[in-house]
N, C-alpha and C positions, 0 to 999 in steps of 0.2 A: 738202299736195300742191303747191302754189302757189309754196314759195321750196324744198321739199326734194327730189332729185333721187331720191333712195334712194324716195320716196314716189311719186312721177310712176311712176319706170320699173316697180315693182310695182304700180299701177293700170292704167297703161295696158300691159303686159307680151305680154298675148296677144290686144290690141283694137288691130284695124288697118285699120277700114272704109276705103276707098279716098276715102269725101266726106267723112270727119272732118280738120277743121282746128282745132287747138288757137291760143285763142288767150291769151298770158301777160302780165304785165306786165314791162316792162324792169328796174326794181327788186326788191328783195325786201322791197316795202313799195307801197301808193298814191302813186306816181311820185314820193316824194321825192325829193329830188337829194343829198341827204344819204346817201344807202343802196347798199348796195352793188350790181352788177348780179345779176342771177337766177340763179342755174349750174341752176334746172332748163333753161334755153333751151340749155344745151352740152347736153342728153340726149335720147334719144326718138327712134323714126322717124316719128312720125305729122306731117303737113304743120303748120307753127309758124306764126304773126302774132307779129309783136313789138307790144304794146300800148305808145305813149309818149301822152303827153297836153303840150301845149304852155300850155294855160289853166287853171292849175291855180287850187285853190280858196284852197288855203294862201297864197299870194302874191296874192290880191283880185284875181283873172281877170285877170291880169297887169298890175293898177292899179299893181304893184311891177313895173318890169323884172326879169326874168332870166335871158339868153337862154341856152337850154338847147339848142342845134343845135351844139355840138363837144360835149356830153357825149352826146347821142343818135349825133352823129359814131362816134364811140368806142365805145359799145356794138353799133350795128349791123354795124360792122367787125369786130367780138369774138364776137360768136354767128355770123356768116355763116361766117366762119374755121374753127368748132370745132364748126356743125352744120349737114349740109348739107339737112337738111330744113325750114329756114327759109325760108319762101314769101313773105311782103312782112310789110306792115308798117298798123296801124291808127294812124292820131293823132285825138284829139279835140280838135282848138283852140280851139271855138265854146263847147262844151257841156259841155265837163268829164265828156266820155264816158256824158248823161245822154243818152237816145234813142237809142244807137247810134251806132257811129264817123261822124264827120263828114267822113274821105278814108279810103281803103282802097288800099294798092298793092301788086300784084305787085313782088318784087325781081328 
């Protein structure tokens, strides 16, 4: 359900609560930047979060630079474009998304 679009829109198909906010990850994998973007985020009407994470694990909580704000650039301009029930956006910079997003924004 998570990277296949054909799988999202037959789950969620006839479930439309008005407080249901899905929330995805920007890739189609644990925030590599290696991966391609998600195309479930182009489907769906249910209210969307874009999930990015800035501290990732793989690069040693960013003991490795690599600054990932023009590829986050790029994707949030890419899902806003082609779906417009994309509501903001989580990033876990701190925590590596362990406790709960650490900023939360409306778009």
């Amino acid at each position: 359900m998570h990277t296949n679009p054909d799988t999202y829109e037959r789950l969620f198909a006839d479930f439309h609560p008005k407080n249901l906010v899905v929330s995805t990850k920007f890739t189609m994998g644990d925030f590599d930047s290696w991966l391609p973007l998600n195309p479930t985020l182009g489907v769906g009407e249910q209210a969307r979060l874009v999930e990015m994470q800035g501290h990732r694990e793989f690069e040693a909580f960013n003991a490795i630079p690599d600054d990932m704000g023009s590829d986050h650039q790029v994707a949030l301009q890419r899902f806003l474009a082609g779906n417009p029930h994309i509501d903001g956006l989580w990033s876990g910079p701190r925590t590596a998304g362990r406790g709960g997003p650490d900023r939360c924004r409306s778009i």
